[in-house]
N, C-alpha and C positions, 0 to 999 in steps of 0.2 A: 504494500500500500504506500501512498505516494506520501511525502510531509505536507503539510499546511501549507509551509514555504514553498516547496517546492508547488505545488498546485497553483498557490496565488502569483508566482511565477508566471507560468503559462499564459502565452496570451491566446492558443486555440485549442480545442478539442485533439483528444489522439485521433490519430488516422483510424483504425477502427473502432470508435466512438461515431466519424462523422461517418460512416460505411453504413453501420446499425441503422444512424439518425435517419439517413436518407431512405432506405430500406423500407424503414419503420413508416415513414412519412408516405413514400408510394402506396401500401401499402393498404394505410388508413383511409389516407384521400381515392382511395381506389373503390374501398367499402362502402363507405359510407354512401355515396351516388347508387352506386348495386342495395344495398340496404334499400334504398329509400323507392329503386326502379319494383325491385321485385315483393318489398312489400305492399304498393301501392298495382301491384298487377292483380286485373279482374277474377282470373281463372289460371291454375297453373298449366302451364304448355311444357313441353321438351327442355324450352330453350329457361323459363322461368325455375322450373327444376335445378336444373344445371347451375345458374345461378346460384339458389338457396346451397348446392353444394359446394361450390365453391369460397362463397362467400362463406359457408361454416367452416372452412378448410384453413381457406386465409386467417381465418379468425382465430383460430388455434394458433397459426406458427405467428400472428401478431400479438399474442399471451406470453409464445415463450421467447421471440425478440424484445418484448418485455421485461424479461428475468434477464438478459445478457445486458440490453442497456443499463440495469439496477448493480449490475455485478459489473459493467464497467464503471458506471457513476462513482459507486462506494471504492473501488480501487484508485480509478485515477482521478476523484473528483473531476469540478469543472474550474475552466481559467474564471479569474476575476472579471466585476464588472467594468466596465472603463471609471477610472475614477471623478470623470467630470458627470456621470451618471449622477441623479439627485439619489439621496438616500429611500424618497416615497417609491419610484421608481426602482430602485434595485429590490426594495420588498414587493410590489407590484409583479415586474419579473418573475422572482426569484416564489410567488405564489402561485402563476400562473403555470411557471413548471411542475411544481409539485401537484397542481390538480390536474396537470396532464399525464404526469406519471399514475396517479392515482387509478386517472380513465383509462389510462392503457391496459390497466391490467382489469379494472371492474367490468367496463363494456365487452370485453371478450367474455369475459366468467357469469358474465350476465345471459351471455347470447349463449355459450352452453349450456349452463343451466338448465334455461329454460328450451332450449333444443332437446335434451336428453331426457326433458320431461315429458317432453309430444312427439318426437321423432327419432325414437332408437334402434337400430344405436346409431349414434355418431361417425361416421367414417372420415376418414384424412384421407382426401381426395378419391373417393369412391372407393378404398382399398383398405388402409388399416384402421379398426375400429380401436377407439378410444375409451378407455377401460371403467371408466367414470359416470353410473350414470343413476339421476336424479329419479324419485317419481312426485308426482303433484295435481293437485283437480284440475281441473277446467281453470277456474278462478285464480289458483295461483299460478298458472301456466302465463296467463291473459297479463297478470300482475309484473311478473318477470319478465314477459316482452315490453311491458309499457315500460321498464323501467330502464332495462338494456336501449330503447330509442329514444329515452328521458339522456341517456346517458350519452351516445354517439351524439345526439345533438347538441348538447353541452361541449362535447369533444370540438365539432367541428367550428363552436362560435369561437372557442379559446384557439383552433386553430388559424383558422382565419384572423385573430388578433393578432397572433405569434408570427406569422407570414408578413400580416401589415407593420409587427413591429420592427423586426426582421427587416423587411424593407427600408423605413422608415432607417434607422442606423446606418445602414447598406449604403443608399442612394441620398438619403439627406445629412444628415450629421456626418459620415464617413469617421466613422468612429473605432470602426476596426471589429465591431460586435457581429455583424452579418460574416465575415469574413473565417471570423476562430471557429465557422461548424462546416466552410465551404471545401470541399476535399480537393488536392492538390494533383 
């Protein structure tokens, strides 16, 4: 594990840090549109299927990209905030990640869940089943999907901020913050 010093050192993310991040980030923003297409379809077809499988597929290996980015975070922490950052803002930041990390790992556990409770078993990619699995009524099933799309949408507002803030350092301030997760 890396020192303090050494961490506040750093002015960018490790190289597989930003490998994960970006991964992680395709990933989610991949889901979420698929989420929203194929739970808003009339009747399920071949292709709407396929979808639900995939998107439960994805959604698993985005749980345990999860666990690697938490077990990178806590080894090599992350570089410091620029110090001309105001201090509201570096706790603003520095909240909006942890309730992304949070989501990273609730909205997938949500979406199994309540997968496993209506549609067993789970398979990782139409092939190996996932050994994990829930029961629950009608009513807590209903519950647990409201909650898991309670959740990914929550995900994608904070995403969409993180992008804009991202931006925002990147192209307006040039600050060097867009730059420490940018892979080389």
């Amino acid at each position: 594990m890396e020192s303090e010093a050494a961490t506040a050192a750093r002015t960018e993310y490790a190289s597989p840090q930003k490998w994960v991040h970006w991964l992680h980030a395709a990933m989610i923003l991949t889901l979420i549109p698929v989420g929203i297409v194929m739970s808003d379809a009339p009747e399920p077809t071949p292709t709407v299927n396929a979808m639900y499988e995939l998107h439960k597929s994805f959604g698993i290996l985005v749980f345990v990209l999860a666990v690697v980015r938490v077990a990178y975070r806590v080894g090599r922490g992350a570089p410091a905030y620029p110090e001309n950052m105001s201090p509201a803002l570096k706790r603003a930041a520095a909240a909006v990640h942890h309730l992304l990390y949070v989501l990273i790992f609730v909205t997938p556990a949500l979406g199994f869940v309540g997968t496993s409770m209506c549609c067993k078993p789970v398979n990782l990619f139409w092939t190996v089943p996932v050994p994990f699995g829930f029961d629950g009524s009608e009513a807590t099933i209903k519950a647990v999907f409201t909650a898991h799309k309670i959740a990914a949408i929550t995900m994608a507002v904070l995403v969409i901020g993180h992008i804009g803030a991202a931006l925002h350092h990147g192209l307006v301030l040039k600050d060097g913050m867009l730059r420490r997760m940018l892979p080389h």
